[in-house]
mmCIF file as gemmi writes it, N, C-alpha and C atoms, coordinates in Angstrom:
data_model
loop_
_atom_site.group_PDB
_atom_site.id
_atom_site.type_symbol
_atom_site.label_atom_id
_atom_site.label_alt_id
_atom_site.label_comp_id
_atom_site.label_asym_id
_atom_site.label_entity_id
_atom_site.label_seq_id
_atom_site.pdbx_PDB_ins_code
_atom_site.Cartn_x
_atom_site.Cartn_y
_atom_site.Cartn_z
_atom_site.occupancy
_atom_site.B_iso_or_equiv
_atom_site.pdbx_formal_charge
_atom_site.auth_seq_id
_atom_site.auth_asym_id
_atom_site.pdbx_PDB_model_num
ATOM 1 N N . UNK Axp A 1 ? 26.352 -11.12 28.683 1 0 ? 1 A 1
ATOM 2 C CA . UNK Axp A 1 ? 26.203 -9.706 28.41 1 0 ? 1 A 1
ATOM 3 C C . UNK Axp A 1 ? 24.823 -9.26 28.898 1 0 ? 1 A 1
ATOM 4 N N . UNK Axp A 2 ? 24.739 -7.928 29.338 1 0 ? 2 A 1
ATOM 5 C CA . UNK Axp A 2 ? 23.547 -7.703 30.216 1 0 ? 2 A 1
ATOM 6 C C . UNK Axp A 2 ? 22.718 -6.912 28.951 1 0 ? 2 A 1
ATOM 7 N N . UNK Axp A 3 ? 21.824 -6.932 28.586 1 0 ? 3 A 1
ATOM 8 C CA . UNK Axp A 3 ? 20.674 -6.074 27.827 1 0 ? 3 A 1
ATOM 9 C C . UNK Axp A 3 ? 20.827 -4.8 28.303 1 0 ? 3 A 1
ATOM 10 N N . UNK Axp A 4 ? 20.373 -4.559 27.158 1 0 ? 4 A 1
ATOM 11 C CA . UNK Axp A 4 ? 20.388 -3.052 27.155 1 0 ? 4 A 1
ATOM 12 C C . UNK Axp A 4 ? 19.345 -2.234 27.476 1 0 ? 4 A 1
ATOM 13 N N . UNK Axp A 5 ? 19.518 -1.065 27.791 1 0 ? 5 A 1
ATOM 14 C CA . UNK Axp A 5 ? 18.3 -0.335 28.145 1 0 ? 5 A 1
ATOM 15 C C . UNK Axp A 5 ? 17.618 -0.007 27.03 1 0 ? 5 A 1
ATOM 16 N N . UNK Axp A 6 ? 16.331 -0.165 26.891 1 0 ? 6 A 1
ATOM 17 C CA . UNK Axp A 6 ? 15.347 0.925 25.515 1 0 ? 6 A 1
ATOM 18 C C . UNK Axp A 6 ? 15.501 2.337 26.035 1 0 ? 6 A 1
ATOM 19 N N . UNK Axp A 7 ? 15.269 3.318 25.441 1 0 ? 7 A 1
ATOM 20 C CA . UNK Axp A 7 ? 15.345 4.586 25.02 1 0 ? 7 A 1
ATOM 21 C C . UNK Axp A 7 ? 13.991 4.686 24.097 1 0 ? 7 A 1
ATOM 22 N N . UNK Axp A 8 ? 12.892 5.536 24.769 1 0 ? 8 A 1
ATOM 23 C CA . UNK Axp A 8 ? 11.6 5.39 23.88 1 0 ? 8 A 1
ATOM 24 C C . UNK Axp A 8 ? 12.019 7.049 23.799 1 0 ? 8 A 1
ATOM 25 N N . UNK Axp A 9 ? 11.28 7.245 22.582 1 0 ? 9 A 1
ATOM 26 C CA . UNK Axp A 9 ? 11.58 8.799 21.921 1 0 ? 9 A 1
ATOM 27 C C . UNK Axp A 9 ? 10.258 9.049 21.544 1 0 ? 9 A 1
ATOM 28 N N . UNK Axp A 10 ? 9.912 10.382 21.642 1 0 ? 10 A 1
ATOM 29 C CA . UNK Axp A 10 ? 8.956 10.958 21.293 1 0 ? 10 A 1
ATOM 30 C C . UNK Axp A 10 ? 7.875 10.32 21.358 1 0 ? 10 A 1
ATOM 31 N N . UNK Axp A 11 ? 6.744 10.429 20.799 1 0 ? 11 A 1
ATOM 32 C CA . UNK Axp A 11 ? 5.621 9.41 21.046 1 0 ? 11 A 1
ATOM 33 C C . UNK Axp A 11 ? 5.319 7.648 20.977 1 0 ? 11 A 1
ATOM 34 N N . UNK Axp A 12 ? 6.759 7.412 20.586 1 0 ? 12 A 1
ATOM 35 C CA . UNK Axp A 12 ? 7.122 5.796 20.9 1 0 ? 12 A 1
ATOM 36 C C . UNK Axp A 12 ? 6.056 5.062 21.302 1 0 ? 12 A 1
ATOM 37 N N . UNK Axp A 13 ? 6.511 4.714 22.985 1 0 ? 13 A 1
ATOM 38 C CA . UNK Axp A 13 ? 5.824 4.053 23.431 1 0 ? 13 A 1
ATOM 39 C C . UNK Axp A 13 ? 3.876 4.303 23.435 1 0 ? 13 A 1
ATOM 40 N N . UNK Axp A 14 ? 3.948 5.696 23.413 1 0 ? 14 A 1
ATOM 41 C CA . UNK Axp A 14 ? 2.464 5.748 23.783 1 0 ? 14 A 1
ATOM 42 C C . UNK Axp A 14 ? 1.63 5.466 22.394 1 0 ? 14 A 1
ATOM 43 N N . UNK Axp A 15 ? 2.559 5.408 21.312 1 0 ? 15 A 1
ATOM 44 C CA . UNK Axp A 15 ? 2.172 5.347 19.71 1 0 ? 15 A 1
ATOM 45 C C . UNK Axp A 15 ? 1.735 3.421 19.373 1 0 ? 15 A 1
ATOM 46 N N . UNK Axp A 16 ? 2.649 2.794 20.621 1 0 ? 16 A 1
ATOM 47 C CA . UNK Axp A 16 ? 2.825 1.32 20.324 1 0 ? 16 A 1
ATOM 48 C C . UNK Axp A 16 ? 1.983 1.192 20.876 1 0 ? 16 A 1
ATOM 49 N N . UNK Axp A 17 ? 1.641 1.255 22.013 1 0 ? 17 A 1
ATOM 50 C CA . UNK Axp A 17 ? 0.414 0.879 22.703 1 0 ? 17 A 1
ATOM 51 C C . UNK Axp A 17 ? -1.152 0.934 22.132 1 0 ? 17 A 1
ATOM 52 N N . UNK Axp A 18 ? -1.115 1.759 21.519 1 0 ? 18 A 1
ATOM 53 C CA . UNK Axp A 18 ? -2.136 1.321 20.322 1 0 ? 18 A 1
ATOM 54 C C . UNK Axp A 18 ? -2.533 0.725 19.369 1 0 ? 18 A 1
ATOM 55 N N . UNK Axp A 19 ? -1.97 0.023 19.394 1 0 ? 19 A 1
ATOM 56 C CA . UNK Axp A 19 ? -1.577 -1.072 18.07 1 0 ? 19 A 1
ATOM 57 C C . UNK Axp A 19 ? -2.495 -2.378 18.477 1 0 ? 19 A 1
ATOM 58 N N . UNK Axp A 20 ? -2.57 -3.348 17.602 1 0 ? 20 A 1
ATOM 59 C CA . UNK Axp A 20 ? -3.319 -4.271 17.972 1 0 ? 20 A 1
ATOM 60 C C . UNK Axp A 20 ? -2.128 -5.315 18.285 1 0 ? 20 A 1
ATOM 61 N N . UNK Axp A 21 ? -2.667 -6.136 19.43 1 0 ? 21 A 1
ATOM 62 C CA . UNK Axp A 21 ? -1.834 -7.19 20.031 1 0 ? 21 A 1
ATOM 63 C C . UNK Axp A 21 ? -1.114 -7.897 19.158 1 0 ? 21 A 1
ATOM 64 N N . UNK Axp A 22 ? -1.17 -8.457 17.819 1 0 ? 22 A 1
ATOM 65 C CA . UNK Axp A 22 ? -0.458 -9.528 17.214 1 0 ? 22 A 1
ATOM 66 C C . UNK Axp A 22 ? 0.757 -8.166 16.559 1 0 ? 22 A 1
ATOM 67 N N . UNK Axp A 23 ? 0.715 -6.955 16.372 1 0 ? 23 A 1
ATOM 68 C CA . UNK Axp A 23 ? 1.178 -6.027 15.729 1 0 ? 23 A 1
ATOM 69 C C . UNK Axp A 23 ? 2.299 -5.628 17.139 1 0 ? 23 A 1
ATOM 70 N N . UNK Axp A 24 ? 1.544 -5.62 18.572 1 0 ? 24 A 1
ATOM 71 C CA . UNK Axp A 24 ? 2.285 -4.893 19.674 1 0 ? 24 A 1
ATOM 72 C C . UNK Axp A 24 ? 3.746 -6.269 20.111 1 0 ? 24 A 1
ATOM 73 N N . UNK Axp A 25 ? 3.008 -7.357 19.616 1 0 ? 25 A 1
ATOM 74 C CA . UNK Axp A 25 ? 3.886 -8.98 20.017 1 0 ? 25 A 1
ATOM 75 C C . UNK Axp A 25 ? 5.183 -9.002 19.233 1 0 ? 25 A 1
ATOM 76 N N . UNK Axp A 26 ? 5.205 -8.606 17.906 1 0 ? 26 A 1
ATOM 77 C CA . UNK Axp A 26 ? 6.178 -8.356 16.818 1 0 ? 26 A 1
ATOM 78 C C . UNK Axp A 26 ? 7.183 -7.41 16.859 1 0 ? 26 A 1
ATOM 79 N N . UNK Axp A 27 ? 6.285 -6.164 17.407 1 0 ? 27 A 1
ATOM 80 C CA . UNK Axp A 27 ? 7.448 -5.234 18.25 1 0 ? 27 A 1
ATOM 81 C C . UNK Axp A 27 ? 8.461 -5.789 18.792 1 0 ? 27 A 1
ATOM 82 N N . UNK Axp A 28 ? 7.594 -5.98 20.351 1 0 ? 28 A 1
ATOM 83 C CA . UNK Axp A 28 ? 8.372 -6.918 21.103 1 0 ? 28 A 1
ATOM 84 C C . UNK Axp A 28 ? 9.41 -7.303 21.054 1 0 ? 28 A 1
ATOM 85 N N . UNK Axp A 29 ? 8.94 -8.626 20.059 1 0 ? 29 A 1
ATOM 86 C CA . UNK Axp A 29 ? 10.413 -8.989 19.322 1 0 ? 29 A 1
ATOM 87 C C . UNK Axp A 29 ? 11.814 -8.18 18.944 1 0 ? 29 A 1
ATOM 88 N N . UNK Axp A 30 ? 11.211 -7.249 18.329 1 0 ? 30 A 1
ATOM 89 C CA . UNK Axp A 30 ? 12.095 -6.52 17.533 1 0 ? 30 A 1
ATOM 90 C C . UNK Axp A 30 ? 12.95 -5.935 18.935 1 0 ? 30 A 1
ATOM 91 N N . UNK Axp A 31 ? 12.176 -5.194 19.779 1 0 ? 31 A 1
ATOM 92 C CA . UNK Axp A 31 ? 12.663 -4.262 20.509 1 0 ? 31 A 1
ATOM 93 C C . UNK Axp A 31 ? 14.004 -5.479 21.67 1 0 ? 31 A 1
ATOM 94 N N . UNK Axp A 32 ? 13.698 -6.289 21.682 1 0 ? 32 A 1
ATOM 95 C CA . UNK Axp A 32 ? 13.799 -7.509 22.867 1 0 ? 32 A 1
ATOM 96 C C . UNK Axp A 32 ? 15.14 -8.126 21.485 1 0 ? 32 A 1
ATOM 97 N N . UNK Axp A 33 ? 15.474 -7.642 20.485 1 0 ? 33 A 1
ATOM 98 C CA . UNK Axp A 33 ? 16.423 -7.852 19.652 1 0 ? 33 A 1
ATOM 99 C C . UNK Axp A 33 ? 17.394 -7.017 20.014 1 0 ? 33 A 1
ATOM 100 N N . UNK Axp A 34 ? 17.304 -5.634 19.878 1 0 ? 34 A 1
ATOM 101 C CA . UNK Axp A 34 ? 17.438 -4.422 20.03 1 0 ? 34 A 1
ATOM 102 C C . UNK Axp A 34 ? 18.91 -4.6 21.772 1 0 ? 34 A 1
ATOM 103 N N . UNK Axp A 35 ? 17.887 -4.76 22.382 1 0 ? 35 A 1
ATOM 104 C CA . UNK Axp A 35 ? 18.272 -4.869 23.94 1 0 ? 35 A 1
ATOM 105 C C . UNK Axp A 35 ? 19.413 -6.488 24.02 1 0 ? 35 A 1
ATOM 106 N N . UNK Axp A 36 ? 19.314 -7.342 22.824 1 0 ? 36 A 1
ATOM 107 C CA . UNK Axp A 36 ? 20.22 -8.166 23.455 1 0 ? 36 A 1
ATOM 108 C C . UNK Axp A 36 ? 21.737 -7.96 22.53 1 0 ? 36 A 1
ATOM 109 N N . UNK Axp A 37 ? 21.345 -6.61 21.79 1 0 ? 37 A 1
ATOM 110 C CA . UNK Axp A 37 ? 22.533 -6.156 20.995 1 0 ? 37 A 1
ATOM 111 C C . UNK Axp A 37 ? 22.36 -6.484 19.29 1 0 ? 37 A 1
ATOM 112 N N . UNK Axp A 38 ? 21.591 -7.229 18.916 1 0 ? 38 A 1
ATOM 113 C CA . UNK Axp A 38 ? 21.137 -7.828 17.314 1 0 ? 38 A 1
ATOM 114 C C . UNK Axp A 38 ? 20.318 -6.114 16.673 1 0 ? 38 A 1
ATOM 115 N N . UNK Axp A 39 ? 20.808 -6.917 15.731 1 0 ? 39 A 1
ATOM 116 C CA . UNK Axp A 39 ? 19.694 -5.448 14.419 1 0 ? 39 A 1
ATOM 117 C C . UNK Axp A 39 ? 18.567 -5.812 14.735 1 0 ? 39 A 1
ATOM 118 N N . UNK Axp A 40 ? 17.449 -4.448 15.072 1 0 ? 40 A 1
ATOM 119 C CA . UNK Axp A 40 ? 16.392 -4.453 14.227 1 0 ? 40 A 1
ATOM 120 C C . UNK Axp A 40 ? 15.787 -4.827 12.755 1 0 ? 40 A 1
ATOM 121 N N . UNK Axp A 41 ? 14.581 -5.475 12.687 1 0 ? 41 A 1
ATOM 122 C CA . UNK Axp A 41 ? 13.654 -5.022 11.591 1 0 ? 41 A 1
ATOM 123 C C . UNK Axp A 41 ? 12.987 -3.67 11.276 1 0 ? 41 A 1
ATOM 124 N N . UNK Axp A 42 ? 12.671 -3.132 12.475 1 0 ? 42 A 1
ATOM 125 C CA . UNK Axp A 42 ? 11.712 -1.853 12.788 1 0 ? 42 A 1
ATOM 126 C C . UNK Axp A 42 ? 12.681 -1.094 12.827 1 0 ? 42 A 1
ATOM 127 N N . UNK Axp A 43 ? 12.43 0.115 13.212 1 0 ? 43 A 1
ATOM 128 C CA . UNK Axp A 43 ? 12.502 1.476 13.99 1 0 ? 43 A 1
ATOM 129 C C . UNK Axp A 43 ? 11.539 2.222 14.098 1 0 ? 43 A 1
ATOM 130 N N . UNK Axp A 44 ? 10.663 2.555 13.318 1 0 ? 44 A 1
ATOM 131 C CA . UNK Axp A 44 ? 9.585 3.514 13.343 1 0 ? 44 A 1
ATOM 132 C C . UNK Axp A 44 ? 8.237 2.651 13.279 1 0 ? 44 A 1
ATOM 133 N N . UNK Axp A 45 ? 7.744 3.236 14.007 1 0 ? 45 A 1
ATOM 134 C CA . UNK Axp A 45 ? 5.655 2.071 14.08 1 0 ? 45 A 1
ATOM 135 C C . UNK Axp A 45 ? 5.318 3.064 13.95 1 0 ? 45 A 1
ATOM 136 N N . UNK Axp A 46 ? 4.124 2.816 12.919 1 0 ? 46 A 1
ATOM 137 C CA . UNK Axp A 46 ? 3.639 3.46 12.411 1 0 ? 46 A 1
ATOM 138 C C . UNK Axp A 46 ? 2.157 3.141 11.584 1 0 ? 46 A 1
ATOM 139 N N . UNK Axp A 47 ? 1.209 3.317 12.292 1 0 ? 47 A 1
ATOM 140 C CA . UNK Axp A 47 ? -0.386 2.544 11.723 1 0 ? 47 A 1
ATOM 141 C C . UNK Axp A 47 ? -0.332 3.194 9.839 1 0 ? 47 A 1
ATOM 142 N N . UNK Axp A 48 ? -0.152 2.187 9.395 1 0 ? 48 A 1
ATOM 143 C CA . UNK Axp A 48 ? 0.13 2.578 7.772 1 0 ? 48 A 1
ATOM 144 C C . UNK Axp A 48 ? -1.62 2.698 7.085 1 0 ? 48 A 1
ATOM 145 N N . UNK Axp A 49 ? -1.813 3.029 6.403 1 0 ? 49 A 1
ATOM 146 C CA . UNK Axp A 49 ? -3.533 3.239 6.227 1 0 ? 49 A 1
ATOM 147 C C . UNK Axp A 49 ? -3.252 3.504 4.536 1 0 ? 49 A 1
ATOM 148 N N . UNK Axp A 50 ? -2.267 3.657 3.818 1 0 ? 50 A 1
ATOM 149 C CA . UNK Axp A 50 ? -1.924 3.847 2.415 1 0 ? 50 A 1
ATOM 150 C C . UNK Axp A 50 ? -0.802 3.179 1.713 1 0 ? 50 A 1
ATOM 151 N N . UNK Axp A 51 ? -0.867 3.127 0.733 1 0 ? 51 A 1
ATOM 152 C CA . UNK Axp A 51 ? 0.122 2.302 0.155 1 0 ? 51 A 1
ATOM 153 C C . UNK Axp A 51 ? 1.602 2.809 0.178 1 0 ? 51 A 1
ATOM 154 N N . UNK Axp A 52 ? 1.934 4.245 -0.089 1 0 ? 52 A 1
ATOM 155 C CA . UNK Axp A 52 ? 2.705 4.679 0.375 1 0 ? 52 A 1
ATOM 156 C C . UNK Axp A 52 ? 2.765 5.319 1.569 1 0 ? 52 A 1
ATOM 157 N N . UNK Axp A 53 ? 4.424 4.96 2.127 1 0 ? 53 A 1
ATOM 158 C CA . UNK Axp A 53 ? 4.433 5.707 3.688 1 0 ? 53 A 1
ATOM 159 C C . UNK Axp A 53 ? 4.651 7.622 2.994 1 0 ? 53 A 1
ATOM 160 N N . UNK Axp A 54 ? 4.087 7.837 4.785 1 0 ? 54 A 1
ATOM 161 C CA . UNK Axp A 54 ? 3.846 9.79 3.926 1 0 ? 54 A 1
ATOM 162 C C . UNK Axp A 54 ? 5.332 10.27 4.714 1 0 ? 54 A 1
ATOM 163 N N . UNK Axp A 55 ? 5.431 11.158 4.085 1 0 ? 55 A 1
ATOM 164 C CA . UNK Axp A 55 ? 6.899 12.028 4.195 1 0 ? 55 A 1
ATOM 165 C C . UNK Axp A 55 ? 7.212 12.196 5.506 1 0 ? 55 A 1
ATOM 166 N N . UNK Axp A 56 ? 5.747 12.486 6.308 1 0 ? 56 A 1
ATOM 167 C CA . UNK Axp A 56 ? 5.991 12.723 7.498 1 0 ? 56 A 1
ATOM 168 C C . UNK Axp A 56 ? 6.37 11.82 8.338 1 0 ? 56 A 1
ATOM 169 N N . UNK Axp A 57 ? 5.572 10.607 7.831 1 0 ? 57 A 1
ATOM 170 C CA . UNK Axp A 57 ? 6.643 9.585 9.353 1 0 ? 57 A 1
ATOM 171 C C . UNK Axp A 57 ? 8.048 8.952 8.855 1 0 ? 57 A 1
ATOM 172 N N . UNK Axp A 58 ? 8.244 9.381 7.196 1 0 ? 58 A 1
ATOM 173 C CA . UNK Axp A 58 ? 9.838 8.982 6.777 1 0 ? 58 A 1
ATOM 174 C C . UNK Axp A 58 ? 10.529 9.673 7.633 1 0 ? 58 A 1
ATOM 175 N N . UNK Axp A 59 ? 10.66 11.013 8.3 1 0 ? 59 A 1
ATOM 176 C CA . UNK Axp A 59 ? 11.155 12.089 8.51 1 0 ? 59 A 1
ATOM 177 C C . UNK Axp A 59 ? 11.354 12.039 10.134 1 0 ? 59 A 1
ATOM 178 N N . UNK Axp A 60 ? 10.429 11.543 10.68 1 0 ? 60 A 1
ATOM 179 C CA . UNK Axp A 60 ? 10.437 11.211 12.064 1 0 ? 60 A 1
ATOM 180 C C . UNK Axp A 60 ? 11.242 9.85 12.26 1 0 ? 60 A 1
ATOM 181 N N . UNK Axp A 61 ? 11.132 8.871 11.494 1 0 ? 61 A 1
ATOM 182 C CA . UNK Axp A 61 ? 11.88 7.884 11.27 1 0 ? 61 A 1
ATOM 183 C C . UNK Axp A 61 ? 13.634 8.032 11.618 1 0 ? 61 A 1
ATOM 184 N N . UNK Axp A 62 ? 13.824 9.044 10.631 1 0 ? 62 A 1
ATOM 185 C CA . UNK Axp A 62 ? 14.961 9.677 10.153 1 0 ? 62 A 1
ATOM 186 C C . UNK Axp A 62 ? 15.688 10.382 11.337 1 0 ? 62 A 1
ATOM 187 N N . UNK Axp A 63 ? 14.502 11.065 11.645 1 0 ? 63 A 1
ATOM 188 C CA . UNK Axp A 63 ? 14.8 11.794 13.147 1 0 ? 63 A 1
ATOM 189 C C . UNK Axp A 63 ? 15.578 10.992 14.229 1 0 ? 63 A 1
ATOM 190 N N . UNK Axp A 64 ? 14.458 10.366 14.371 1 0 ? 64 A 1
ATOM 191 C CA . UNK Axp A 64 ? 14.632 9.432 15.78 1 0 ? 64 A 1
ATOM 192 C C . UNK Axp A 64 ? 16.167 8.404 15.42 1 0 ? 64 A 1
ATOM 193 N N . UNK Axp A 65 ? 16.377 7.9 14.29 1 0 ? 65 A 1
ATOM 194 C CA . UNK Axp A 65 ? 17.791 7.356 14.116 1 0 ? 65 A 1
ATOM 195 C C . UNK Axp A 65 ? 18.624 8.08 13.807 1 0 ? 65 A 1
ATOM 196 N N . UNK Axp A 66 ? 18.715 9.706 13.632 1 0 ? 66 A 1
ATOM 197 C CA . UNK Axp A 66 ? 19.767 10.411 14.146 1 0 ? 66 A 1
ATOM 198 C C . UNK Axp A 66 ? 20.128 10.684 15.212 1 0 ? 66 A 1
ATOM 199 N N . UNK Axp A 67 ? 18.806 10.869 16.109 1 0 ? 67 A 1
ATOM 200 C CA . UNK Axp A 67 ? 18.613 10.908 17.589 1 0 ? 67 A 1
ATOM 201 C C . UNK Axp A 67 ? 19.632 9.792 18.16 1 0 ? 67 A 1
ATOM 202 N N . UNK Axp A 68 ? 19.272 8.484 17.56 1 0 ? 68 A 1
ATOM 203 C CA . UNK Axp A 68 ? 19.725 7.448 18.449 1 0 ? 68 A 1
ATOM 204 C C . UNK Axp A 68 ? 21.659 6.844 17.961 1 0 ? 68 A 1
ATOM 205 N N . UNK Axp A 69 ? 21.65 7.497 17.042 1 0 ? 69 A 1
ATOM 206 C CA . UNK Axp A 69 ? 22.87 7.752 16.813 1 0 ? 69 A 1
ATOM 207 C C . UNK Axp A 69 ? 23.7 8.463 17.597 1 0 ? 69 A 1
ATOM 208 N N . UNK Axp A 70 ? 23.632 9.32 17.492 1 0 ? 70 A 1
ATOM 209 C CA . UNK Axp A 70 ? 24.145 10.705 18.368 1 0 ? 70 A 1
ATOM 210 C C . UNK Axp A 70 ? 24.332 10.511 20.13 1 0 ? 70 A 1
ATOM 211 N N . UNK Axp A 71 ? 23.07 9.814 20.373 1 0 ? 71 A 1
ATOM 212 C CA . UNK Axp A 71 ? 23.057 9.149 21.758 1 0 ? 71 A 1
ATOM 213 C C . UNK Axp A 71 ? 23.828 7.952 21.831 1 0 ? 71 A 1
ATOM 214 N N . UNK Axp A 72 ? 24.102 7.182 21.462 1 0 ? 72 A 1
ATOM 215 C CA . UNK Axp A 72 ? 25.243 5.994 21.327 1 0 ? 72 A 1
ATOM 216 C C . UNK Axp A 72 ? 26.313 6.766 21.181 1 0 ? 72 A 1
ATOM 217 N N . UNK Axp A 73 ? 26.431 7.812 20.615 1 0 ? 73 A 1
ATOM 218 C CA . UNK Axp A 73 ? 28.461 8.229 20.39 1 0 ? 73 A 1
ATOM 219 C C . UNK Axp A 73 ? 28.252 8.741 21.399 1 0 ? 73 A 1
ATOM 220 N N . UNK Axp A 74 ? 27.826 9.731 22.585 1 0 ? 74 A 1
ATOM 221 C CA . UNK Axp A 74 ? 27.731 10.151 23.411 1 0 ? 74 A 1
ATOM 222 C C . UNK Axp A 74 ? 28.268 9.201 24.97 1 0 ? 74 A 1
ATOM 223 N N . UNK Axp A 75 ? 27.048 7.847 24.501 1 0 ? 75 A 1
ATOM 224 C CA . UNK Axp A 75 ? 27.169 7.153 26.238 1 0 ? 75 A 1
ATOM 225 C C . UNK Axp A 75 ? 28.322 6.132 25.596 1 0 ? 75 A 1
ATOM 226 N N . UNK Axp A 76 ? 28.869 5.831 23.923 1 0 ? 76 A 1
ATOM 227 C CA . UNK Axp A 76 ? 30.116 5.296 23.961 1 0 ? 76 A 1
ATOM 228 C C . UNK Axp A 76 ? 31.541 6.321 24.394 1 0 ? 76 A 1
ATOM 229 N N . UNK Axp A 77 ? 31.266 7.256 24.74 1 0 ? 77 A 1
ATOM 230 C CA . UNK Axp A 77 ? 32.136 8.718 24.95 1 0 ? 77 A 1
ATOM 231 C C . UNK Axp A 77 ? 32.893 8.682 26.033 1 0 ? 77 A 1
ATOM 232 N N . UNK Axp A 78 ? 31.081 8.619 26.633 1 0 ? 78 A 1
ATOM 233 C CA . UNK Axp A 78 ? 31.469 7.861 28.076 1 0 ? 78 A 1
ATOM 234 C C . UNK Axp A 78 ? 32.549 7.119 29.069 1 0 ? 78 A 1
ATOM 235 N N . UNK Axp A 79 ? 32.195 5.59 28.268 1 0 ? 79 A 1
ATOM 236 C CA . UNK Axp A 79 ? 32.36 4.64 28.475 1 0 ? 79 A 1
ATOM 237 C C . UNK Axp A 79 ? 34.097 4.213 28.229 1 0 ? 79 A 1
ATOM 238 N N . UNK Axp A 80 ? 34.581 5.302 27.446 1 0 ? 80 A 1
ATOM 239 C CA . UNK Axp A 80 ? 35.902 4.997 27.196 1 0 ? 80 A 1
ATOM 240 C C . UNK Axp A 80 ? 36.841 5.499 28.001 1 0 ? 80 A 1
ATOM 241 N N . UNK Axp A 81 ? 38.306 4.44 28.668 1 0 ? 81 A 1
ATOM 242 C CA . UNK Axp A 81 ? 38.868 5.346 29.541 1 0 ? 81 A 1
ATOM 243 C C . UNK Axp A 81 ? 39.514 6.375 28.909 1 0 ? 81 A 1
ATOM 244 N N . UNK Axp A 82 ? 40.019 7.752 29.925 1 0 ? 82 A 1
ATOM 245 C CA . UNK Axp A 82 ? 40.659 8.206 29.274 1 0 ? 82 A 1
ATOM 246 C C . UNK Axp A 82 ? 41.974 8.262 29.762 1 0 ? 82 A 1
């Protein structure tokens, strides 16, 4: 089975890239899960600085996996004969 393409959304990638290397390596993983068809751990990165996460990146979270929902029924839409 061939991997899949990533789909970076909104400030994604340019958000990961800031991260510190042992934090950007773990991604990785995750994302390199992602692409061979397995669940994630992640979805949202996010430099945490408090004990609780704030509403706002729950919400973007939320976002982006409706986003990526919606885009899977779409290119499975596709993909089906008719």
């Amino acid at each position: 089975m061939a991997d899949k393409r990533l789909l970076w959304m909104g400030t994604a990638r340019a958000d990961l890239r800031e991260f510190p290397a042992a934090a950007r390596r773990l991604a990785g993983f995750q994302l390199r899960r992602v692409q061979q068809g397995l669940d994630p751990n992640i979805i949202h990165a996010f430099a945490k600085k408090a004990r609780k996460t704030s509403r706002h990146d729950l919400e973007i979270g939320r976002e982006r996996f409706r986003v990526l929902i919606a885009t899977r029924k779409q290119q499975y839409a596709k993909e089906q004969p008719r």
